[in-house]
N, CA, C and O atoms as a Maestro MAE file, in Angstrom:
{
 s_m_m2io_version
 :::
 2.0.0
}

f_m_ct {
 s_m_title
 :::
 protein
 m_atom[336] {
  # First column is atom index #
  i_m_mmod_type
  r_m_x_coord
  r_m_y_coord
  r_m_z_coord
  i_m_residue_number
  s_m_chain_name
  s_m_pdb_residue_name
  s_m_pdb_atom_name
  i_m_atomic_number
  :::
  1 25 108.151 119.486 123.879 1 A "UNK " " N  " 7
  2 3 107.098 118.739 123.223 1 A "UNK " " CA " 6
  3 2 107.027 119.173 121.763 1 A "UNK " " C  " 6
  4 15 107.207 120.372 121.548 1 A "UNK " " O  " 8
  5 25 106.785 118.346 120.708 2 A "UNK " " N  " 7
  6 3 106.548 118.618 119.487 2 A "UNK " " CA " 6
  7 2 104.887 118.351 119.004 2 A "UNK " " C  " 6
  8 15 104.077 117.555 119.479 2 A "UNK " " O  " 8
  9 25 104.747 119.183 118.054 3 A "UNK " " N  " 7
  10 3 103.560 118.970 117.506 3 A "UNK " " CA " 6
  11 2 103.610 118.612 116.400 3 A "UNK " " C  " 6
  12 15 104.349 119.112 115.552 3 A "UNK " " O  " 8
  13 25 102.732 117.564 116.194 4 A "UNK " " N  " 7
  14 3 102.401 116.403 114.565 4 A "UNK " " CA " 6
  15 2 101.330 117.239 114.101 4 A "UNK " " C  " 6
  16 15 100.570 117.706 114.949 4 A "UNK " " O  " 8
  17 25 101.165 117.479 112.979 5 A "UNK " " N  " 7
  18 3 100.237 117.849 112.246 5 A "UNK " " CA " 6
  19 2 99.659 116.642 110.952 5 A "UNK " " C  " 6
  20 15 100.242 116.635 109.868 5 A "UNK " " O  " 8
  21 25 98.860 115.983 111.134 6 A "UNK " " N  " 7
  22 3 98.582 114.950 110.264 6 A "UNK " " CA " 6
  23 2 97.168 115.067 109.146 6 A "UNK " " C  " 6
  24 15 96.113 115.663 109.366 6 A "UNK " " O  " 8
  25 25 97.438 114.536 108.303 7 A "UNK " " N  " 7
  26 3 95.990 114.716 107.384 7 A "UNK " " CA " 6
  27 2 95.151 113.274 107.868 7 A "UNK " " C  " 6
  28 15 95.576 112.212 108.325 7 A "UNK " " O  " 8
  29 25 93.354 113.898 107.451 8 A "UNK " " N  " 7
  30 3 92.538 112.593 108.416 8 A "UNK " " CA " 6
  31 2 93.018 111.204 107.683 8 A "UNK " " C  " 6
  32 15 92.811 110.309 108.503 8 A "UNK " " O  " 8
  33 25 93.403 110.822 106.852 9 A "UNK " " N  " 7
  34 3 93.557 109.983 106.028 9 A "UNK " " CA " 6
  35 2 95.283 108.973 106.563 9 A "UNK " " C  " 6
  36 15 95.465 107.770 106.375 9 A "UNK " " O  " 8
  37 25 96.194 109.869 107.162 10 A "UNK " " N  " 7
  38 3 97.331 109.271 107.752 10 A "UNK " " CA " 6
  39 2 96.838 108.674 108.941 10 A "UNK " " C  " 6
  40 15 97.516 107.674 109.176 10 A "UNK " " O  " 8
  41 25 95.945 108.849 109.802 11 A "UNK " " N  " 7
  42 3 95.675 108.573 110.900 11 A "UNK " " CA " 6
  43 2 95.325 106.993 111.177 11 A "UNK " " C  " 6
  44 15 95.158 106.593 112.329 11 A "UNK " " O  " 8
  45 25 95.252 106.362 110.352 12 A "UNK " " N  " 7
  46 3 94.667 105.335 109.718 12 A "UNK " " CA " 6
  47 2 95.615 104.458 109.503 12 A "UNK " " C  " 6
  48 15 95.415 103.309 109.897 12 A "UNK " " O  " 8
  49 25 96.978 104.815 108.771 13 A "UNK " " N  " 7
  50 3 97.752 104.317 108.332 13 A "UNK " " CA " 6
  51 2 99.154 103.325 109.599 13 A "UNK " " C  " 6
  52 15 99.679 103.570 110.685 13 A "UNK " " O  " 8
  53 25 99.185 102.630 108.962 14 A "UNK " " N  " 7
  54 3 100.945 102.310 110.217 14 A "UNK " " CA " 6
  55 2 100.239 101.244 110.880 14 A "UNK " " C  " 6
  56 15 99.176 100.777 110.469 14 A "UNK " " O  " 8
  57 25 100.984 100.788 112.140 15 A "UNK " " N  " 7
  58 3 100.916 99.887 112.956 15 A "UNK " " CA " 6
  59 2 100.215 100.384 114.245 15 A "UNK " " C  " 6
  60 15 99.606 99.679 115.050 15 A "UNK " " O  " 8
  61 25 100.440 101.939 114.307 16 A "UNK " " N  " 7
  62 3 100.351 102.388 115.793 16 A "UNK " " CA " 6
  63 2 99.040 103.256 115.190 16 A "UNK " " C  " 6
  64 15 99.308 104.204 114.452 16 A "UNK " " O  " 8
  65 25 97.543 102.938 115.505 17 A "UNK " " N  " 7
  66 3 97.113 104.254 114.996 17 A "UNK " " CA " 6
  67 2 95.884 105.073 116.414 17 A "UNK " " C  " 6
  68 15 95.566 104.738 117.555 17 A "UNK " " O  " 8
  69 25 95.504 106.347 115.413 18 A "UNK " " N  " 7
  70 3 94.954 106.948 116.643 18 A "UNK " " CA " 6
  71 2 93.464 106.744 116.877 18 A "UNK " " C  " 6
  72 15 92.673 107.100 116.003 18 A "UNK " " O  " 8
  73 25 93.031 106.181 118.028 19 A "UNK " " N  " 7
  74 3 91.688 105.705 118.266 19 A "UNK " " CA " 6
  75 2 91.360 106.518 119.677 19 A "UNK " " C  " 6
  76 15 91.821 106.497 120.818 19 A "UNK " " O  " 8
  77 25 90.065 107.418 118.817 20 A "UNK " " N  " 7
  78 3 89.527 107.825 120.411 20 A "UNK " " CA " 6
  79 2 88.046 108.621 119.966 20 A "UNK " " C  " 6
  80 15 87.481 108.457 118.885 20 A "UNK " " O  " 8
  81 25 87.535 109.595 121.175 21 A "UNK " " N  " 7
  82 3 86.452 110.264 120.451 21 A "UNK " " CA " 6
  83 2 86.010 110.173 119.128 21 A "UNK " " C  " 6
  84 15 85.153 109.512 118.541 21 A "UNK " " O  " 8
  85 25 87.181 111.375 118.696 22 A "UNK " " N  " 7
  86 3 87.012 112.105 117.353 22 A "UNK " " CA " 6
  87 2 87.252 110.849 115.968 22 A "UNK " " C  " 6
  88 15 86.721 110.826 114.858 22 A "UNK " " O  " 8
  89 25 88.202 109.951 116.554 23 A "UNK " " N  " 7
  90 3 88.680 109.053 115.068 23 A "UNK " " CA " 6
  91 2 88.363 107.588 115.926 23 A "UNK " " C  " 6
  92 15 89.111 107.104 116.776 23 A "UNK " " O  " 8
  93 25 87.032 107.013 115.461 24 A "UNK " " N  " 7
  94 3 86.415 105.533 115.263 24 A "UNK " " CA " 6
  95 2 87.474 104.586 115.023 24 A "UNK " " C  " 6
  96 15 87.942 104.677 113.888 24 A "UNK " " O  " 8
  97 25 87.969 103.740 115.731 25 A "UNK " " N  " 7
  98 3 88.649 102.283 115.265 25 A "UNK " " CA " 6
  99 2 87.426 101.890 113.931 25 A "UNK " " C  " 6
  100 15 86.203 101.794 113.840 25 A "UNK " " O  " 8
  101 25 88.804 101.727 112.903 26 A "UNK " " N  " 7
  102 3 88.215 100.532 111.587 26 A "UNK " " CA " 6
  103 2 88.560 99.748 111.450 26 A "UNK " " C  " 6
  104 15 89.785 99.855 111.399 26 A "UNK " " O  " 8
  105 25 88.246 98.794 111.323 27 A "UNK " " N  " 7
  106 3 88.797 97.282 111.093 27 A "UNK " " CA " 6
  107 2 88.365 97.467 109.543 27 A "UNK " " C  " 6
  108 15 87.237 97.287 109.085 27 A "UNK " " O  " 8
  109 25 89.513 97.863 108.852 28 A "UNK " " N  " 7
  110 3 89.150 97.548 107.121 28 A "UNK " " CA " 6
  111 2 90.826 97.279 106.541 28 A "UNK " " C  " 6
  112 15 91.263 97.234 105.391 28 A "UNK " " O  " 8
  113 25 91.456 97.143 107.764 29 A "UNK " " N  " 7
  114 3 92.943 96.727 107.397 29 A "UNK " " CA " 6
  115 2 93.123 95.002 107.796 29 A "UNK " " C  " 6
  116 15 92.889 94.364 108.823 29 A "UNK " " O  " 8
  117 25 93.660 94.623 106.427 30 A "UNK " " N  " 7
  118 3 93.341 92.889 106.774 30 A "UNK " " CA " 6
  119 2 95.123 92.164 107.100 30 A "UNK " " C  " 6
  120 15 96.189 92.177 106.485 30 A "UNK " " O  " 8
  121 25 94.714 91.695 108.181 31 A "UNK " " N  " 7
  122 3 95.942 91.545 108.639 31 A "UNK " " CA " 6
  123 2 96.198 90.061 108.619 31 A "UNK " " C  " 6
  124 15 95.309 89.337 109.067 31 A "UNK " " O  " 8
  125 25 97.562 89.395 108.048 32 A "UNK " " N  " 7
  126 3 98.125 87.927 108.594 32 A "UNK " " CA " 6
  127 2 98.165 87.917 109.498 32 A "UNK " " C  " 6
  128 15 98.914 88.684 110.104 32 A "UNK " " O  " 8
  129 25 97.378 87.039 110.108 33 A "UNK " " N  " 7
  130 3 97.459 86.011 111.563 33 A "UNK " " CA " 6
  131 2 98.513 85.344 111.760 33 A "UNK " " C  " 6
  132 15 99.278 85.054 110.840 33 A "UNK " " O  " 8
  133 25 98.699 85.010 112.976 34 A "UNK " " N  " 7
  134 3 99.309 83.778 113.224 34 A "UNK " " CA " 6
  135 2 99.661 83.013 114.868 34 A "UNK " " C  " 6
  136 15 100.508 83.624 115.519 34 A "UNK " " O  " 8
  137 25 99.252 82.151 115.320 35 A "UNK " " N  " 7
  138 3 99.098 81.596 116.326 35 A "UNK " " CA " 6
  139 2 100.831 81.713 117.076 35 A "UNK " " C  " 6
  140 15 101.747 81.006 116.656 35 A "UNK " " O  " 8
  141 25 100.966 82.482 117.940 36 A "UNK " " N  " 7
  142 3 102.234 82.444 119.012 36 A "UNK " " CA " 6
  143 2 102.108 82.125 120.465 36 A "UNK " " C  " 6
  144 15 101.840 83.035 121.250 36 A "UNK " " O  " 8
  145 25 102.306 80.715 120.946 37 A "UNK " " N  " 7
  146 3 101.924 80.474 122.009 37 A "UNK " " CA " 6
  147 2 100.638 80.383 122.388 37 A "UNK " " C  " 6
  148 15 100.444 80.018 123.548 37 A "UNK " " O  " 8
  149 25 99.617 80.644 121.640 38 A "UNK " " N  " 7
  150 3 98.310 80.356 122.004 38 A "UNK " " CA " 6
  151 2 97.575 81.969 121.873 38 A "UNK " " C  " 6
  152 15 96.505 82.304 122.381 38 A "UNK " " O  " 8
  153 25 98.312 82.653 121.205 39 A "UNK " " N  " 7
  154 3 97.610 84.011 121.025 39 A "UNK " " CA " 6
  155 2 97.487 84.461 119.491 39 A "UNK " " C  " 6
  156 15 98.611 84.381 118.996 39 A "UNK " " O  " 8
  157 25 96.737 84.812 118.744 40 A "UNK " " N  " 7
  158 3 96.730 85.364 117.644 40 A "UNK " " CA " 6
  159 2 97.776 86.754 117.041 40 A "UNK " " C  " 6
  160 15 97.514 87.950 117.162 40 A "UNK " " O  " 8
  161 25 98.399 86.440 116.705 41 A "UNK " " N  " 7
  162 3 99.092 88.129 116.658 41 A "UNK " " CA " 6
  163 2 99.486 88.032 114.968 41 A "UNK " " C  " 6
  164 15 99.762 87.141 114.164 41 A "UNK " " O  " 8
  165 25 99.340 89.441 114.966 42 A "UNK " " N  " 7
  166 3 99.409 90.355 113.385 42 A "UNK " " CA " 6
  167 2 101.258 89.497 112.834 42 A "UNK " " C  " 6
  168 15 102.292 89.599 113.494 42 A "UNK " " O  " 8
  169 25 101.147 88.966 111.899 43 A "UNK " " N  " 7
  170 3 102.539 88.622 111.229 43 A "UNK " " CA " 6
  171 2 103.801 89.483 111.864 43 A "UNK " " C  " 6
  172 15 104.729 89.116 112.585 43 A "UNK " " O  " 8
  173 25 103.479 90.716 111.334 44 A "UNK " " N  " 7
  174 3 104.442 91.747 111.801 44 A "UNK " " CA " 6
  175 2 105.271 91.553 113.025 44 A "UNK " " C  " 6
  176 15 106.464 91.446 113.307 44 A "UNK " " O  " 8
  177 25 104.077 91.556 113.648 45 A "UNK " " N  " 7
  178 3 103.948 91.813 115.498 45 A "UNK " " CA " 6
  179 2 105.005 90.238 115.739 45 A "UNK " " C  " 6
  180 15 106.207 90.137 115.986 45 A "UNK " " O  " 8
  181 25 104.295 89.532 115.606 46 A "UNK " " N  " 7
  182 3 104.415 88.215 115.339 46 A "UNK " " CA " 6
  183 2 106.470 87.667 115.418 46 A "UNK " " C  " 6
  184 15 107.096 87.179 116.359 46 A "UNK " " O  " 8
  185 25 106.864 87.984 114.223 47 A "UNK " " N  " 7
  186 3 108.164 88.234 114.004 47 A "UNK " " CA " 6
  187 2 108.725 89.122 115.031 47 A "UNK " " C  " 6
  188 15 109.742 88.652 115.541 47 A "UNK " " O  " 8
  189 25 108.346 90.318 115.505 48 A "UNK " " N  " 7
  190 3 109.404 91.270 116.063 48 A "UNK " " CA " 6
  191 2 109.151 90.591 117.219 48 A "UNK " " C  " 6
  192 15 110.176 90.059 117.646 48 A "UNK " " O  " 8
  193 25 108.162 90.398 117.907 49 A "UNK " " N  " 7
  194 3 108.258 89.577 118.997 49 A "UNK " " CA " 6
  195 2 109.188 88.440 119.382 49 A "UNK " " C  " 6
  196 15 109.793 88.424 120.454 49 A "UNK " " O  " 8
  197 25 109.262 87.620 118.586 50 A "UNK " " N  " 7
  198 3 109.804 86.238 118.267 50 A "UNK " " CA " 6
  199 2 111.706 86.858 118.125 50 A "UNK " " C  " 6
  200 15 112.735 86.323 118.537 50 A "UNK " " O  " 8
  201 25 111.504 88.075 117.421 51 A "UNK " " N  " 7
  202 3 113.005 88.284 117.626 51 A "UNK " " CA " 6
  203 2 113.813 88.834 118.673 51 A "UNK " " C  " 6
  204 15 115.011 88.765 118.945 51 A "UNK " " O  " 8
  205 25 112.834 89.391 119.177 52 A "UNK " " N  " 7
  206 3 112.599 89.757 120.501 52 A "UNK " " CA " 6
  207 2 113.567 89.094 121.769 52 A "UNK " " C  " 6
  208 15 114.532 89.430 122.456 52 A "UNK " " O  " 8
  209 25 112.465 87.700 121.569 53 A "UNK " " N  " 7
  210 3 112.448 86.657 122.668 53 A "UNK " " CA " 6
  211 2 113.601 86.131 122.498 53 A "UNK " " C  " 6
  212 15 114.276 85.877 123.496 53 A "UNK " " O  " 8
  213 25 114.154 85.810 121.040 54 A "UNK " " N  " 7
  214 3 115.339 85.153 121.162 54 A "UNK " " CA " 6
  215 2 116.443 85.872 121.215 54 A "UNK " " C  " 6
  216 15 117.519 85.274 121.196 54 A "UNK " " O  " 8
  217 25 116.414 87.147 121.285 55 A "UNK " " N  " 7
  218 3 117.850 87.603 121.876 55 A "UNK " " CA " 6
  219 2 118.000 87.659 123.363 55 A "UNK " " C  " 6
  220 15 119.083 87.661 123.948 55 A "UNK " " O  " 8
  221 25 116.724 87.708 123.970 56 A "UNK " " N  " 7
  222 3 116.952 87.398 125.099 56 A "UNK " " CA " 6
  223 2 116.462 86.476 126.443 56 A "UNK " " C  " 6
  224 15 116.392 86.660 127.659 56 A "UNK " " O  " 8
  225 25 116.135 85.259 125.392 57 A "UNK " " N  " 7
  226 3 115.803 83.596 125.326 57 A "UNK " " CA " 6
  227 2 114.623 84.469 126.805 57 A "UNK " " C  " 6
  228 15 114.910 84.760 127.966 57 A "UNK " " O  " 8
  229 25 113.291 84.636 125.997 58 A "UNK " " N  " 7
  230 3 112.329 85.302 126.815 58 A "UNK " " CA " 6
  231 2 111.411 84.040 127.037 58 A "UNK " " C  " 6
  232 15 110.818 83.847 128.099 58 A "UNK " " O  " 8
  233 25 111.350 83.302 126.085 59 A "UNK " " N  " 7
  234 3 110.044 82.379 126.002 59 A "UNK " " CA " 6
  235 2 109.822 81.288 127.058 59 A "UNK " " C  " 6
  236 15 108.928 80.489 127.334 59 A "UNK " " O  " 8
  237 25 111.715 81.794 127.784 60 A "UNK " " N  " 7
  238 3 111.433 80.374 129.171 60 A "UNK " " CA " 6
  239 2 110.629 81.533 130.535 60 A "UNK " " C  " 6
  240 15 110.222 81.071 131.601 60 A "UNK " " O  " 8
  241 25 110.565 82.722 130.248 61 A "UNK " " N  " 7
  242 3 110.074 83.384 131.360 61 A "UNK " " CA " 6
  243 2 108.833 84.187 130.887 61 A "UNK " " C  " 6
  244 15 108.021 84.081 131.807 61 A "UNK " " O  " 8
  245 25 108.379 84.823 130.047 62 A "UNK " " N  " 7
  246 3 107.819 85.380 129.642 62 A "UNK " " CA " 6
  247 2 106.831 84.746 128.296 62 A "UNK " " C  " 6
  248 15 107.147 84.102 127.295 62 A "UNK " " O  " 8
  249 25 105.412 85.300 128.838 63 A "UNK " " N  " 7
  250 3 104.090 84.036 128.033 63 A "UNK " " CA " 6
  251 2 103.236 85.274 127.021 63 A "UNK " " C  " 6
  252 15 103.126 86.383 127.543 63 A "UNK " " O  " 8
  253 25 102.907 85.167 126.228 64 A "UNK " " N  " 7
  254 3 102.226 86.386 125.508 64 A "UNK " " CA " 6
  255 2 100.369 85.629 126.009 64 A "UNK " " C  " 6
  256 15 99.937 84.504 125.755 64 A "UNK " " O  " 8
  257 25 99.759 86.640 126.666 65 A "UNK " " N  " 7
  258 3 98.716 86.582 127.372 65 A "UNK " " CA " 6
  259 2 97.382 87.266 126.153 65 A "UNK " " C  " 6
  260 15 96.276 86.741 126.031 65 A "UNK " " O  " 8
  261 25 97.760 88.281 125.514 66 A "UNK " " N  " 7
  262 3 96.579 88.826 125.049 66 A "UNK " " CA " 6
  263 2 96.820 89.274 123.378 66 A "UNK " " C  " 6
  264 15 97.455 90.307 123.168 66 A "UNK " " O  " 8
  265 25 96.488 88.765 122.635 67 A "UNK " " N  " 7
  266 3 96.844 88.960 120.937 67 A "UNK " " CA " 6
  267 2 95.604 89.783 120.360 67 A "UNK " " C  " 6
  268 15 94.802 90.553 120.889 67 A "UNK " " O  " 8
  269 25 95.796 89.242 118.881 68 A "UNK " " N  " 7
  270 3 94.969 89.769 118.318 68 A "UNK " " CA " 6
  271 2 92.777 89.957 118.265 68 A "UNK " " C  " 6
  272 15 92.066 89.233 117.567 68 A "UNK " " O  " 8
  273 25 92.424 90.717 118.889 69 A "UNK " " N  " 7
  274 3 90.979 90.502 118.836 69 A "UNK " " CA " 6
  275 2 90.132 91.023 117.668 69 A "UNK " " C  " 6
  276 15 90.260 92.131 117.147 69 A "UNK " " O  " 8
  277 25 88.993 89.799 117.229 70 A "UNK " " N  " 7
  278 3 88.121 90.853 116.240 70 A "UNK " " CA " 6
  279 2 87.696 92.263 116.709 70 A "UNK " " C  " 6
  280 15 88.453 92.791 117.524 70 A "UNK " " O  " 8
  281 25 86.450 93.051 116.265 71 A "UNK " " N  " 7
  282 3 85.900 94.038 116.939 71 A "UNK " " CA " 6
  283 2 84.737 93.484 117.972 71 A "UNK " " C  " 6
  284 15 84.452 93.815 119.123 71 A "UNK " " O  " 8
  285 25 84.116 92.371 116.954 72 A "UNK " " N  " 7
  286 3 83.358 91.748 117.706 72 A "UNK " " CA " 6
  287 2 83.678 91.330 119.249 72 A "UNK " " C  " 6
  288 15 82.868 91.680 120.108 72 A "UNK " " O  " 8
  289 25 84.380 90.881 119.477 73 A "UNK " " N  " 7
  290 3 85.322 89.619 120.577 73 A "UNK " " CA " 6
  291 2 85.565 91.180 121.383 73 A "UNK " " C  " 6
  292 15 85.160 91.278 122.542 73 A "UNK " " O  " 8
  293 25 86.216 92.335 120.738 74 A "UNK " " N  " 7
  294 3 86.453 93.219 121.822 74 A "UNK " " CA " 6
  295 2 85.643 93.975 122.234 74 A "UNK " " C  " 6
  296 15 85.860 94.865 123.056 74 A "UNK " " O  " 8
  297 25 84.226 93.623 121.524 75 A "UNK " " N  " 7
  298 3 83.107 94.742 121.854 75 A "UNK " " CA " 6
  299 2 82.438 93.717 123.034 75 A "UNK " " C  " 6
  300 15 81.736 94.331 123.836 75 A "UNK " " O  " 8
  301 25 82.532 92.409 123.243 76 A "UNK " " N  " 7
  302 3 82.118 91.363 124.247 76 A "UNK " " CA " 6
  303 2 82.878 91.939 125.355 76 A "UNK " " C  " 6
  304 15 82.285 92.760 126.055 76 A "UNK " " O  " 8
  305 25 83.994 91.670 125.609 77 A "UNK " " N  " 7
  306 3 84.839 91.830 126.336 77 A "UNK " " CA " 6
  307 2 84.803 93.120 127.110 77 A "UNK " " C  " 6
  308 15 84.964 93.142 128.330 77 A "UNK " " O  " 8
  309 25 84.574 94.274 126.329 78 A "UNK " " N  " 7
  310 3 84.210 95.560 126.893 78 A "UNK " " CA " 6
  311 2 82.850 95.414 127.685 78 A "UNK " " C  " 6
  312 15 82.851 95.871 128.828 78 A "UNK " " O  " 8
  313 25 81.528 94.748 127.145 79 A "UNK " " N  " 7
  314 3 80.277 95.038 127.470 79 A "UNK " " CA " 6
  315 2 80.325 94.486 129.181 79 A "UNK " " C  " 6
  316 15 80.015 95.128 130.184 79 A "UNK " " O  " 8
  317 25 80.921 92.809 129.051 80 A "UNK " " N  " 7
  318 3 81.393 92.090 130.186 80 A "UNK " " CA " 6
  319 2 81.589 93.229 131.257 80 A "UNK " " C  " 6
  320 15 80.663 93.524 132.012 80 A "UNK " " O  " 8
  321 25 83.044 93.984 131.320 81 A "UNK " " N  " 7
  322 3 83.352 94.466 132.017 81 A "UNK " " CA " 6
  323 2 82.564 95.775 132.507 81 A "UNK " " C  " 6
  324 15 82.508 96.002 133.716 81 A "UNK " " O  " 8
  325 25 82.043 96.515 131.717 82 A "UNK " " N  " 7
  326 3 80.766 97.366 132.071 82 A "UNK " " CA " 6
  327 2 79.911 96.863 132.980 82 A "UNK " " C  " 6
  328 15 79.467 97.499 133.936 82 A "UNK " " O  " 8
  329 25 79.598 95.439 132.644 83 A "UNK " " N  " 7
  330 3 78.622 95.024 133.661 83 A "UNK " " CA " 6
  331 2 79.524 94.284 134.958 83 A "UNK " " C  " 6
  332 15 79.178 94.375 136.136 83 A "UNK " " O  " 8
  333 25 80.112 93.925 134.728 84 A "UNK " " N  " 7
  334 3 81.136 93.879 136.076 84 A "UNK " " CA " 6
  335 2 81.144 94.471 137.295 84 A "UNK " " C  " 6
  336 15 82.053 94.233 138.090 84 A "UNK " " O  " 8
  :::
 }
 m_bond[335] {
  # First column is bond index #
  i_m_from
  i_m_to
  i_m_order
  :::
  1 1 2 1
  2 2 3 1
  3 3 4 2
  4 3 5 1
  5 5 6 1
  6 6 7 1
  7 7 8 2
  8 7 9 1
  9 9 10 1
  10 10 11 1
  11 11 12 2
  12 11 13 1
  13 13 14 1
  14 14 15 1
  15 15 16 2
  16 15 17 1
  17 17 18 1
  18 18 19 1
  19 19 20 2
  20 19 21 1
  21 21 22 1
  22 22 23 1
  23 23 24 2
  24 23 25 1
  25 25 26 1
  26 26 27 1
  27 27 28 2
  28 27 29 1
  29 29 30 1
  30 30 31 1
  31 31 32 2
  32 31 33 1
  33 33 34 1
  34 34 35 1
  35 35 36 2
  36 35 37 1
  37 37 38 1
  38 38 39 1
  39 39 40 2
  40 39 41 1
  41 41 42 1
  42 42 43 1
  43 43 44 2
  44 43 45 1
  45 45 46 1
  46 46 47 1
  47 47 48 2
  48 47 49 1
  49 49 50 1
  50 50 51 1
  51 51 52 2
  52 51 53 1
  53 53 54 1
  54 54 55 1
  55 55 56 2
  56 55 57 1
  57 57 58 1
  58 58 59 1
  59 59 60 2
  60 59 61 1
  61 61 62 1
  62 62 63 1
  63 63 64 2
  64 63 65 1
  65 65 66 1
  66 66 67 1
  67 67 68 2
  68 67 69 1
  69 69 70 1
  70 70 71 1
  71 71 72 2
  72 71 73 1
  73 73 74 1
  74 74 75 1
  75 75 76 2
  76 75 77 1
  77 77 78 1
  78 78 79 1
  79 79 80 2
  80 79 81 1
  81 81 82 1
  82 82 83 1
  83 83 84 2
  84 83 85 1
  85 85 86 1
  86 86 87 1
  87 87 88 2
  88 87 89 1
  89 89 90 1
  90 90 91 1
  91 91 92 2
  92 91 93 1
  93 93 94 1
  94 94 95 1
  95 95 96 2
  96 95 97 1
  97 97 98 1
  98 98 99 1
  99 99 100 2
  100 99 101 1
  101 101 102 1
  102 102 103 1
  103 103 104 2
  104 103 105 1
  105 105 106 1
  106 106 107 1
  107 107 108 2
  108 107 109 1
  109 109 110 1
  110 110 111 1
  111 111 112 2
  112 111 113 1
  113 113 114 1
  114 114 115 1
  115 115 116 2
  116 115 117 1
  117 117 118 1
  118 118 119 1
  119 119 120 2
  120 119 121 1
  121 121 122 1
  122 122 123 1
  123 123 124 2
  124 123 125 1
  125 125 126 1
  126 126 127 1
  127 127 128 2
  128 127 129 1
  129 129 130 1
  130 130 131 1
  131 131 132 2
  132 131 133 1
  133 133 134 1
  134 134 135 1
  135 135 136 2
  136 135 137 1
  137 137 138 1
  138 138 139 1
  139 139 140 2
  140 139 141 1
  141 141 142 1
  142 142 143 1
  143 143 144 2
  144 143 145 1
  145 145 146 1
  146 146 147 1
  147 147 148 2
  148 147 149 1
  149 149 150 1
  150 150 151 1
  151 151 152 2
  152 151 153 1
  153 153 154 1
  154 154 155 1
  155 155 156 2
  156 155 157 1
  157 157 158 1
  158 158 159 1
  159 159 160 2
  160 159 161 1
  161 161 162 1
  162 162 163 1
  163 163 164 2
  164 163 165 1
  165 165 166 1
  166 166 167 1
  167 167 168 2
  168 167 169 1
  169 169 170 1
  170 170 171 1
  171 171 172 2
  172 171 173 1
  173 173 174 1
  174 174 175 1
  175 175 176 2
  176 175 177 1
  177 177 178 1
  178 178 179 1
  179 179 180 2
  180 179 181 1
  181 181 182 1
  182 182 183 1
  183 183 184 2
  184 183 185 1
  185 185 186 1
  186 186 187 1
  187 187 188 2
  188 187 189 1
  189 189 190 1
  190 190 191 1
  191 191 192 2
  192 191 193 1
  193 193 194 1
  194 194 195 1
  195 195 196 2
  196 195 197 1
  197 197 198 1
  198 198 199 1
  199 199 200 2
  200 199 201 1
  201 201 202 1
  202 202 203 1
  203 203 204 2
  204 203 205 1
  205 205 206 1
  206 206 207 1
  207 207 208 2
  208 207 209 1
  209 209 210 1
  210 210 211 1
  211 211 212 2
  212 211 213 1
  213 213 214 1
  214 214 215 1
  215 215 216 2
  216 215 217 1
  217 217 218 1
  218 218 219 1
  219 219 220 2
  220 219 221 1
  221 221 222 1
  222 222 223 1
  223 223 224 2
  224 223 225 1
  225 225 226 1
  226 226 227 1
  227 227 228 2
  228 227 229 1
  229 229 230 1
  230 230 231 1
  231 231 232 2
  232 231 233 1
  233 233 234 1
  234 234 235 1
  235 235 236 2
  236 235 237 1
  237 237 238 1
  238 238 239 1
  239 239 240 2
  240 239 241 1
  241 241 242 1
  242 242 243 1
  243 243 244 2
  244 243 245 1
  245 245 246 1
  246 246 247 1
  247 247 248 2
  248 247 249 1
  249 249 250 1
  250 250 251 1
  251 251 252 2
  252 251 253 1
  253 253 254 1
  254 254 255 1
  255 255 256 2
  256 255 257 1
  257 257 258 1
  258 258 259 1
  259 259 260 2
  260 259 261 1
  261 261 262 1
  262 262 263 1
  263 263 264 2
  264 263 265 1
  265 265 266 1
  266 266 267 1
  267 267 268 2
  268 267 269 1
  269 269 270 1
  270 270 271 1
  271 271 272 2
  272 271 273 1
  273 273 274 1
  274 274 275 1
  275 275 276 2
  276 275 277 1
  277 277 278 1
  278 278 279 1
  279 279 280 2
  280 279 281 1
  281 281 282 1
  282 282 283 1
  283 283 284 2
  284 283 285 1
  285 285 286 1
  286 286 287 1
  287 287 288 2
  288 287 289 1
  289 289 290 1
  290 290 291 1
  291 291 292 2
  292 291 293 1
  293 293 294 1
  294 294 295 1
  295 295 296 2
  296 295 297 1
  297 297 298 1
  298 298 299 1
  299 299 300 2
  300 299 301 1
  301 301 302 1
  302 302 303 1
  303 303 304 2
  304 303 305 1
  305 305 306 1
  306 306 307 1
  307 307 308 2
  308 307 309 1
  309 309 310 1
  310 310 311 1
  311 311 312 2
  312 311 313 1
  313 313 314 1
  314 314 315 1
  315 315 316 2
  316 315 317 1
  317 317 318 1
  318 318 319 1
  319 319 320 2
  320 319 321 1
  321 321 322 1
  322 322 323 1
  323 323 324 2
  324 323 325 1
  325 325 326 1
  326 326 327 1
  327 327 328 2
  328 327 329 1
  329 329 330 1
  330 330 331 1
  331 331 332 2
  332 331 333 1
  333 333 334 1
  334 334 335 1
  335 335 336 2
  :::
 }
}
């Protein structure tokens, strides 16, 4: 196993970041949208996916189910299931 040593300020940064206790999800990173199949996903995401699919012609078997959510939309979604 290796250990990362990061400053609070990297944590934030990238595509992949760290959300839990100690470090709050921010939504202050503004991201291109874009509609794939009926899901919202980040540009980025968007493309690698799409390149994805066509190397291995995914889109006749495989459906993208869950994209991009506001905080709002995922703070619904959470409360829902609490009360569930």
């Amino acid at each position: 196993m290796r250990t990362m040593i990061q400053k609070r300020e990297q944590i934030y940064q990238g595509n992949l970041i760290l959300v839990n206790a100690q470090y709050a999800y921010r939504e202050d990173k503004e991201y291109t949208k874009v509609d794939v199949e009926g899901e919202m996903l980040a540009l980025e995401t968007a493309e690698a996916l799409n390149a994805l699919m066509f190397k291995m012609d995914g889109w006749k078997q495989i459906a993208a189910v869950s994209g991009w959510r506001s905080m709002k939309e995922q703070q619904s979604i959470w409360d829902e299931s609490i009360q569930d």
